[in-house]
N, C-alpha and C positions, 0 to 999 in steps of 0.2 A: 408983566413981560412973560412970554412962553418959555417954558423951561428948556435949554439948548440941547438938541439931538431929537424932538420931539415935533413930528412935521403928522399934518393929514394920513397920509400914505403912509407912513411905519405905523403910525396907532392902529389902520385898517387891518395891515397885514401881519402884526402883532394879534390884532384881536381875531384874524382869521385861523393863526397859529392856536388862541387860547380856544375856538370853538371847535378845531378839530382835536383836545386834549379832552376840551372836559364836556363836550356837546352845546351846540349851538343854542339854546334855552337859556343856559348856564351861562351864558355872556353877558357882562355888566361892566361899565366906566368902572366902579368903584374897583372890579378882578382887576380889569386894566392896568389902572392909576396903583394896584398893589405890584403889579409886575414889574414896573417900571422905579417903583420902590418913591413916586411922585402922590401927590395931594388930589381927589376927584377934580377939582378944581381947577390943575397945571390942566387936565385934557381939556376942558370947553373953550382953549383958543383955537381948535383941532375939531372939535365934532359937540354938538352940540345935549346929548344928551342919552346913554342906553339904545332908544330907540334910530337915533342916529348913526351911531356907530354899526348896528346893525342889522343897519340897512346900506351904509356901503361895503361891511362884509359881502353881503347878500349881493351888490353889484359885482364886487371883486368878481367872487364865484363865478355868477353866470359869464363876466369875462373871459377868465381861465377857460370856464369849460366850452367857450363856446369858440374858442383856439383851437382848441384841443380837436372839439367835433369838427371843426373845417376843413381839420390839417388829415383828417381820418378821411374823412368822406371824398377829399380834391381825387377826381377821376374815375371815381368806383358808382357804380348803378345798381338799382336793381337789390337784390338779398343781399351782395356784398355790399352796397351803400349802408343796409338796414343794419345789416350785424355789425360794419364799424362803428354806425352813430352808436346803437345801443351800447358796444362795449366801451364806447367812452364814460359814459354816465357810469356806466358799474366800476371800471377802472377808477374814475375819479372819486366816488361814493367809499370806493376802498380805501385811497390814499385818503383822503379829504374827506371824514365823515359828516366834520361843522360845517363847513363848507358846503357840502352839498345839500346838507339838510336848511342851509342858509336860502339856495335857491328855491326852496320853495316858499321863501316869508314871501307875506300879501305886499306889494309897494303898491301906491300909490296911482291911478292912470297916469301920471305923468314922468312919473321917475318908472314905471314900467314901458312905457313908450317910449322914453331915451336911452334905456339897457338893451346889452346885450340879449336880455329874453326875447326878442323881437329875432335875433336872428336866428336862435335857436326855434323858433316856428318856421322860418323861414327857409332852413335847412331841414326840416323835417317836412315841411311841403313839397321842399326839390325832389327830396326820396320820392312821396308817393306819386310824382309827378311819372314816374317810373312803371307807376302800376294804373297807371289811366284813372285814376279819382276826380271825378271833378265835387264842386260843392253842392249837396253840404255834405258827401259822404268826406270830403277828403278833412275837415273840422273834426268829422266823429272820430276819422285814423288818427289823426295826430292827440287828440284827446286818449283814445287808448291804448297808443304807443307808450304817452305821456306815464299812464296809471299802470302800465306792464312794468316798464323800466324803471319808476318809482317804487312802486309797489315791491316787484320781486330784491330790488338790491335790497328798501328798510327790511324786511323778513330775513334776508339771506343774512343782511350784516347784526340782526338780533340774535341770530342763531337756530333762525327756525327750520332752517335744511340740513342741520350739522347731525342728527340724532337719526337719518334713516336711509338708505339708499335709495336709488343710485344716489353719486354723488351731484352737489350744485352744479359743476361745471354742464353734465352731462344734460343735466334738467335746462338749463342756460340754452344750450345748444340746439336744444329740442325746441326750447321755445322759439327762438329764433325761425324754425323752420315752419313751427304752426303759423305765427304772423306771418311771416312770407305767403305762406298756401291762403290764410285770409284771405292779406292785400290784391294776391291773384286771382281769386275767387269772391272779391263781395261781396255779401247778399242785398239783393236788389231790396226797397224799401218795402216793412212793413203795410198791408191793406186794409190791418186792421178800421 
């Protein structure tokens, strides 16, 4: 019998709580099943294994954020579209370090095709719909939107901007401005 108070969704967002404390790597049933002051074994009526668990952290997340990026972007076009999407991910990557570093595990084609990461391409397609992309260049934007907003939050939240001016925010804001001037400016494909 499953130990009482112990449901799917509390172990998820327990375990999503333990990844934003001690980083997302560091997640394991056995932390789990220690927090809960329960046996590895009370959890596998609840989630089936480490790898299991997360990976619906890893859903959680893209849930959350992909709320979050909706509720940002509902009505705005254009650079302001871009700079809300983007400051969600930074904003969330701040509050939520496990969590966001959750959304980038590898799932599955099919548990990635039932997630919310579908709509987060999908909101990042409506932006550049904005700046007249058609394919494949609008693939390549959202790929390097992807690897900017990634990118610069893992660095910033390591520490790698703390040690010289300007400050992050300023660099943030900047950036923002160069992808904008990109997206409005593409370069037309290579003839190599």
């Amino acid at each position: 019998m499953a130990r009482a108070g112990l449901t799917t969704e509390r172990l998820t967002r327990a375990g999503a709580d333990l990844a934003d404390e001690v980083g997302f790597d560091q997640v394991t049933a056995s932390e789990l099943a220690r927090r809960f002051d329960v046996k590895v074994a009370s959890l596998y009526s609840h989630v089936k294994n480490t790898h299991d668990l997360k990976t619906r952290i890893a859903l959680l997340a893209l849930e959350e954020l992909a709320d979050r990026a909706a509720d940002a972007v509902a009505g705005r076009a254009g650079k302001d579209a871009l700079t809300a999407f983007a400051n969600v991910y930074r904003d969330y990557a701040r509050e939520h370090p496990g969590r966001a570093a959750a959304t980038r595990m590898r799932l599955d084609p099919e548990t990635a095709a039932a997630s919310a990461g579908v709509l987060h391409a999908q909101m990042t397609r409506a932006i550049l719909r904005g700046y007249d992309l058609t394919e494949p260049d609008q693939t390549h934007a959202v790929r390097l939107l992807g690897s900017v907003f990634h990118g610069y939050v893992s660095l910033e939240l390591a520490g790698g901007f703390s040690h010289s001016a300007p400050d992050s925010q300023e660099t943030w804001t900047r950036t923002m401005d160069a992808l904008d001037a990109l997206l409005r400016n593409w370069p037309a494909p290579s003839t190599r």
